[in-house]
MMTF fields as JSON, N, C-alpha, C and O atoms, coordinates in Angstrom:
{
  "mmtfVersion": "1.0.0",
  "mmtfProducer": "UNKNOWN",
  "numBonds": 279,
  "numAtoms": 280,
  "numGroups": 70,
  "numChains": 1,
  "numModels": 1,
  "chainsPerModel": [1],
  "groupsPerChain": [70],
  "chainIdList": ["A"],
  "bondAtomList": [4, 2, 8, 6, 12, 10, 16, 14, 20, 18, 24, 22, 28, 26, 32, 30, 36, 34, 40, 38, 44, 42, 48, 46, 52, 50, 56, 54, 60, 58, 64, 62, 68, 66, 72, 70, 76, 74, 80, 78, 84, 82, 88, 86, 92, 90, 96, 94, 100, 98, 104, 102, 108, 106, 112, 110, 116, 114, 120, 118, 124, 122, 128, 126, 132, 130, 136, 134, 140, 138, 144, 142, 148, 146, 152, 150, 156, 154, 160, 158, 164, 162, 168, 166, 172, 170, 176, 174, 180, 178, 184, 182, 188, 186, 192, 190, 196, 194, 200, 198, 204, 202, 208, 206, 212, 210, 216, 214, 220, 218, 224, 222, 228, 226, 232, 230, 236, 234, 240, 238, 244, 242, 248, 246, 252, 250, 256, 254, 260, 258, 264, 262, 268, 266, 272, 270, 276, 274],
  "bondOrderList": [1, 1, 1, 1, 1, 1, 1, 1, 1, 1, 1, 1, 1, 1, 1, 1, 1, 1, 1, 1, 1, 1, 1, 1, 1, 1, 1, 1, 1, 1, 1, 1, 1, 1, 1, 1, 1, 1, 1, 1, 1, 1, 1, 1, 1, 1, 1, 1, 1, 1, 1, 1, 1, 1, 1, 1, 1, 1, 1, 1, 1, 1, 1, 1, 1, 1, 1, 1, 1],
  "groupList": [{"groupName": "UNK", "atomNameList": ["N", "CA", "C", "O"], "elementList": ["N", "C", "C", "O"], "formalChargeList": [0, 0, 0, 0], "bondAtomList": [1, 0, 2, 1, 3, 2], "bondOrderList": [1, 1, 2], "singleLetterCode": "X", "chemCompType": "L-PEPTIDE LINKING"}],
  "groupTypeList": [0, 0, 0, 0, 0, 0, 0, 0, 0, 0, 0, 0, 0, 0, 0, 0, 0, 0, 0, 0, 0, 0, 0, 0, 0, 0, 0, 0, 0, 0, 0, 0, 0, 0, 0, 0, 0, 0, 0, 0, 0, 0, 0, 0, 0, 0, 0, 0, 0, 0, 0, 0, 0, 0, 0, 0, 0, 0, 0, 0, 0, 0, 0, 0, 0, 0, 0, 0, 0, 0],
  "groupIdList": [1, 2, 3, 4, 5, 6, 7, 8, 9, 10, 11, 12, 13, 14, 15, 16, 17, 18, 19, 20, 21, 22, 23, 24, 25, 26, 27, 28, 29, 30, 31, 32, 33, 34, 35, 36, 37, 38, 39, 40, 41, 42, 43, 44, 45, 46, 47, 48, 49, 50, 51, 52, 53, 54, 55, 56, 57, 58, 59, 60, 61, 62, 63, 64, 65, 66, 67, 68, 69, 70],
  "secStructList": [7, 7, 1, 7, 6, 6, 1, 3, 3, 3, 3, 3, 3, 3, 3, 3, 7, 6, 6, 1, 7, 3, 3, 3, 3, 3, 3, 3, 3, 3, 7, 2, 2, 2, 2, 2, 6, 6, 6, 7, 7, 6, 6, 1, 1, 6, 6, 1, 7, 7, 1, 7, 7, 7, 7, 6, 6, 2, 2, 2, 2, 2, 2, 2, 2, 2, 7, 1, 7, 7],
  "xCoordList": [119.928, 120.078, 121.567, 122.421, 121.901, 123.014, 124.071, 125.291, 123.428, 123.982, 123.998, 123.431, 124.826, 124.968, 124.037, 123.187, 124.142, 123.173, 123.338, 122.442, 124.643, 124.899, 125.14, 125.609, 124.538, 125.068, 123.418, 123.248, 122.68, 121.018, 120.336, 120.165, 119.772, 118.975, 117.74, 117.98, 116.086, 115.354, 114.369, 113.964, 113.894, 112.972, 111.797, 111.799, 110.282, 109.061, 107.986, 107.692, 107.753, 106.635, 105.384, 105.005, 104.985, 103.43, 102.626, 102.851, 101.671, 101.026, 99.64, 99.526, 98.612, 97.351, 97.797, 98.06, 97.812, 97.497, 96.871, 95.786, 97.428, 96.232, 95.531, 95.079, 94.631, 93.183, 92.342, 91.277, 92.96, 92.247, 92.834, 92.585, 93.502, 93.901, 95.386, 96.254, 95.43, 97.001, 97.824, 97.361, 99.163, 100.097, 100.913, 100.937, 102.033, 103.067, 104.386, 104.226, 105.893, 106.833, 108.157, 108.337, 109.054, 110.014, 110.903, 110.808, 112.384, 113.138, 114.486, 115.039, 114.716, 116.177, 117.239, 117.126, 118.128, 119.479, 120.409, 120.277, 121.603, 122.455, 123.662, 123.946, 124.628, 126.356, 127.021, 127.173, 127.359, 127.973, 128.962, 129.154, 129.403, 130.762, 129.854, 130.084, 128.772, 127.503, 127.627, 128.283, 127.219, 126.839, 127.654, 127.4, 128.87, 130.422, 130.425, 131.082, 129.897, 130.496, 129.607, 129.81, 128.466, 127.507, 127.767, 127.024, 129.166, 129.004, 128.193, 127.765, 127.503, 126.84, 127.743, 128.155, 128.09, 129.386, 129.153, 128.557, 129.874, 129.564, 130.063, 129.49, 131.041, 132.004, 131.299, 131.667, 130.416, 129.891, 129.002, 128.767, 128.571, 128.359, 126.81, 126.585, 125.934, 124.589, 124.222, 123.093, 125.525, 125.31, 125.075, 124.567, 125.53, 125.256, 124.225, 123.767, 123.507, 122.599, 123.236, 124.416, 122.436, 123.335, 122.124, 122.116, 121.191, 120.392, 119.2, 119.016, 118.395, 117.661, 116.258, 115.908, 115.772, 114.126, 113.543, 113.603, 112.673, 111.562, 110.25, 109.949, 109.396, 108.601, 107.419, 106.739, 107.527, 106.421, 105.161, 104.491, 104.497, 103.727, 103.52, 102.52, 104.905, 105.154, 105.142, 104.813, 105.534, 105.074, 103.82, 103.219, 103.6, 101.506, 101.055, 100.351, 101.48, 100.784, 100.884, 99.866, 102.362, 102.583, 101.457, 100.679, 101.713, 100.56, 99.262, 98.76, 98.987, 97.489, 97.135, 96.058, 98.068, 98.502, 98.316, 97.685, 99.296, 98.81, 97.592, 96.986, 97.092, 95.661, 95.412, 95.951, 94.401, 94.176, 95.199, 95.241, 95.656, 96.252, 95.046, 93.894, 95.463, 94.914, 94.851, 94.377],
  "yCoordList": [64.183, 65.221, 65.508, 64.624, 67.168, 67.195, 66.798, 66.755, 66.533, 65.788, 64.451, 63.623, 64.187, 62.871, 62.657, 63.48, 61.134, 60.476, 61.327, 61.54, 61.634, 62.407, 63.472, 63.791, 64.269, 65.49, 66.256, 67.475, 65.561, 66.239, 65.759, 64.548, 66.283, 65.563, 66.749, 67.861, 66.076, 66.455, 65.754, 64.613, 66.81, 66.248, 66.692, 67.744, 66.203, 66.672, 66.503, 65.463, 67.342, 67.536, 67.851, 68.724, 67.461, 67.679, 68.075, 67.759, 68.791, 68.688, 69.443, 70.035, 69.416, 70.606, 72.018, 72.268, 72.684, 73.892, 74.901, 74.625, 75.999, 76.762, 77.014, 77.909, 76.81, 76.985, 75.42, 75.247, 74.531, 73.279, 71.974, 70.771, 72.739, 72.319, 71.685, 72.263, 70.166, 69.798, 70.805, 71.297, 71.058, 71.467, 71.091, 70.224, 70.87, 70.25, 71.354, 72.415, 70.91, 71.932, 70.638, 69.535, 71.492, 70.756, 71.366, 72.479, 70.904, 71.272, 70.643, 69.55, 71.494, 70.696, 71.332, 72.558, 70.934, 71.194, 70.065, 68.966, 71.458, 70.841, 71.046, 72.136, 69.935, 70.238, 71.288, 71.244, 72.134, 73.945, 73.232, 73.8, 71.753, 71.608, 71.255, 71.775, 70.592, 70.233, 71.307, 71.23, 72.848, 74.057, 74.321, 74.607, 74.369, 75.101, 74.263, 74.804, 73.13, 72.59, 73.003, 72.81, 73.628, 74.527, 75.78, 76.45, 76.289, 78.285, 78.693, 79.794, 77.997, 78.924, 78.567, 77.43, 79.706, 80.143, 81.503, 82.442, 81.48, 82.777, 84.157, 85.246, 83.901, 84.927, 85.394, 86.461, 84.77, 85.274, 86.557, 86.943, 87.134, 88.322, 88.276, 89.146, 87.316, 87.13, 86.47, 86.336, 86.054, 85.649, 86.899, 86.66, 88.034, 89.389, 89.992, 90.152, 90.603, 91.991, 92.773, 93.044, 93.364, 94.596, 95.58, 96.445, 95.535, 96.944, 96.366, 95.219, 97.577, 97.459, 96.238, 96.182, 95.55, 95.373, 96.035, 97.252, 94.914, 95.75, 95.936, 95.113, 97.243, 97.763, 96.787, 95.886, 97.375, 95.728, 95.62, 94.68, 96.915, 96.663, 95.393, 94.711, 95.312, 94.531, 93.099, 92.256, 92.582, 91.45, 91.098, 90.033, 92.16, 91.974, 91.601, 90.604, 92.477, 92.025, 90.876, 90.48, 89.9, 89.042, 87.962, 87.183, 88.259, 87.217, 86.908, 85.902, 87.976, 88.535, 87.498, 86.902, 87.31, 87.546, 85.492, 84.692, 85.511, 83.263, 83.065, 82.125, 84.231, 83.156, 83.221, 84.037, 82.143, 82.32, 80.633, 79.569, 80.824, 79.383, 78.243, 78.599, 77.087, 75.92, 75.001, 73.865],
  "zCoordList": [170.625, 171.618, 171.776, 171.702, 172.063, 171.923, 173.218, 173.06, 174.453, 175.69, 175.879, 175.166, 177.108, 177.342, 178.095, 178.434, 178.541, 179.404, 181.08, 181.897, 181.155, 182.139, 182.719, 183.811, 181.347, 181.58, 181.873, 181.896, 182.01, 181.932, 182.806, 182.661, 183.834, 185.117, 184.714, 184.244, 185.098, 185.435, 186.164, 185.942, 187.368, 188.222, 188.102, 187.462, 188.593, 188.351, 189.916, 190.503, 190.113, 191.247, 191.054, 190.273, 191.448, 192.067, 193.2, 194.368, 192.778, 194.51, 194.182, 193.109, 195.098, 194.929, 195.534, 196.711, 194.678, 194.902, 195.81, 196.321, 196.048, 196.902, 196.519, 197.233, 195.333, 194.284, 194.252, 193.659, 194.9, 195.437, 193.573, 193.497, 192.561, 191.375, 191.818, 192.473, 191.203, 190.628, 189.698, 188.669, 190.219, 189.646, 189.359, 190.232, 188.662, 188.167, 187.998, 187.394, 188.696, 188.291, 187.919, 188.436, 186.606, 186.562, 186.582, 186.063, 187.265, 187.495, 186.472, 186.595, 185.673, 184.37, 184.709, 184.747, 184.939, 184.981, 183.837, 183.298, 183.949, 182.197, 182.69, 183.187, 182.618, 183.135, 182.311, 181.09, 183.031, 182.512, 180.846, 179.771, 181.338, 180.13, 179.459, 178.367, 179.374, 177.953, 177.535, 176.496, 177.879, 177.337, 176.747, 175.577, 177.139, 176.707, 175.442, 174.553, 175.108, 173.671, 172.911, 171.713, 173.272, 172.395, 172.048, 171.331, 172.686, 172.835, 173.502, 173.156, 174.891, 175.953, 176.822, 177.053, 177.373, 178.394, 179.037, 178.508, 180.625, 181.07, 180.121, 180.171, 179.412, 178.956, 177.698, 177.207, 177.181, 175.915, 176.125, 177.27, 175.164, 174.711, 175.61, 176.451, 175.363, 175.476, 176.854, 177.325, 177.441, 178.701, 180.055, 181.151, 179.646, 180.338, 180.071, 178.939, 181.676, 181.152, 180.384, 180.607, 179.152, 178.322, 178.325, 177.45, 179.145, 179.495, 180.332, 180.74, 180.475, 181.632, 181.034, 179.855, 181.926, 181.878, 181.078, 180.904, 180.304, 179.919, 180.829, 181.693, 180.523, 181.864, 182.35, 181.86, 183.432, 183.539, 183.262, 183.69, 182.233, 181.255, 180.364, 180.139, 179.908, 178.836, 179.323, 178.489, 180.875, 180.808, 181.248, 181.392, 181.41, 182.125, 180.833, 180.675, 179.716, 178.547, 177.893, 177.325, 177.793, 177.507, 178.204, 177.654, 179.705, 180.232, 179.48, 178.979, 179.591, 179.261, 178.048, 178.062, 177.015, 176.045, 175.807, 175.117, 176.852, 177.196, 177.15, 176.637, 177.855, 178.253, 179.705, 180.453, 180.131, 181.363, 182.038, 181.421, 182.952, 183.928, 183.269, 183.018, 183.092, 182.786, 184.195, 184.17]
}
């Protein structure tokens, strides 16, 4: 892995749902200087919006597209 032992925290939750189902969320965070020795940085090209959203057709369809929630 390309980080240190300290440069990567993640946490994980649980709980039931308002559908009466277990859910699970994780939360990863990465120290900004880990990134920077990769070339992800605010200043780069790809770190900016460079146009609008796509319509929100397109992510209804993507959904659609997963499947149904497990």
């Amino acid at each position: 892995m390309p980080f240190g032992q300290n440069e990567v925290r993640w946490d994980h939750a649980c709980g039931i749902g308002p559908d009466g189902h277990w859910h699970g969320w994780f939360d990863v965070q990465v120290d900004g200087a880990a990134l920077r020795r990769l070339g992800l940085h605010p200043t780069q090209p790809t770190a900016a919006v460079d146009g609008p959203s796509p319509p929100a057709w397109w992510h209804a369809a993507a959904e659609r597209a997963a499947g149904p929630p497990r």
